[in-house]
N, C-alpha and C positions, 0 to 999 in steps of 0.2 A: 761786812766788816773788813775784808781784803782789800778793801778802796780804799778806806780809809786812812786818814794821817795817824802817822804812830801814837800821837799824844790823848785823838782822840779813841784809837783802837786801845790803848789802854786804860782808857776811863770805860769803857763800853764795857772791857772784861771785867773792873773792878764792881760796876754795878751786874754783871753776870752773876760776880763771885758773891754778895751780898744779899740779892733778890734770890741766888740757890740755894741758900741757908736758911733763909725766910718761909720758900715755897717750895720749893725742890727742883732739880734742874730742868726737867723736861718745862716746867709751868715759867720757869725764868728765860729758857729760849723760846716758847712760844710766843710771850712777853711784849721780847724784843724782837722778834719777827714780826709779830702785828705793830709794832711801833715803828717801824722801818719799811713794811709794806705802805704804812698812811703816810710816809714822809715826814713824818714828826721827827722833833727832836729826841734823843735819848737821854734822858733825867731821870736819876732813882725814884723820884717819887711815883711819879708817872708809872713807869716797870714794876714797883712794888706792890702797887693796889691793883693793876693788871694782872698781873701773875697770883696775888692773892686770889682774885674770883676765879680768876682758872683752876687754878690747885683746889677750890673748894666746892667747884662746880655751880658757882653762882655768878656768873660772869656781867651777868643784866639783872637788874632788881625791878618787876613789874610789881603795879601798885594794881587793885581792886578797882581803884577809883581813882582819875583826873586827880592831881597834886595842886591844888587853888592857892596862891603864891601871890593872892592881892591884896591881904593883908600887910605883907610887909612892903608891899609896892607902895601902899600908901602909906606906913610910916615913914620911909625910906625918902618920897617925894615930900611929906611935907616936913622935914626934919631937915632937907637939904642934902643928904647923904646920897646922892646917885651916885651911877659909875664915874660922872667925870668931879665929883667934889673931891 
């Protein structure tokens, strides 16, 4: 964040300051350290639901079972709605 352009150093704090009310600080700077470690951009949304599974200790959701996602591949194909419709 000391690189940073002041405009964007204080968007970074303003989503600090809203993700630490949400989750609590420690989960809102870890947050944004893993978002800054991947090179991503910093967007509240993103920070918010990050820092939530930190703070709640469910960071990954594993399933029992394979999530089979072919149902709606074929509505989706034969309906016309892919990712570039």
């Amino acid at each position: 964040m000391d690189a940073a352009e002041p405009a964007d150093r204080g968007r970074v704090l303003r989503i600090l300051r809203d993700v630490t009310e949400e989750s609590g600080y420690a989960s809102a700077v870890e947050a944004l350290s893993r978002m800054a470690d991947a090179g991503s951009g910093m967007d509240a949304a993103t920070a918010s639901l990050l820092a939530a599974g930190i703070a709640n200790g469910r960071e990954v959701v594993t399933y029992d079972e394979p999530v089979d996602m072919s149902a709606y591949d074929a509505v989706f194909s034969a309906g016309g709605g892919g990712a570039d419709a």
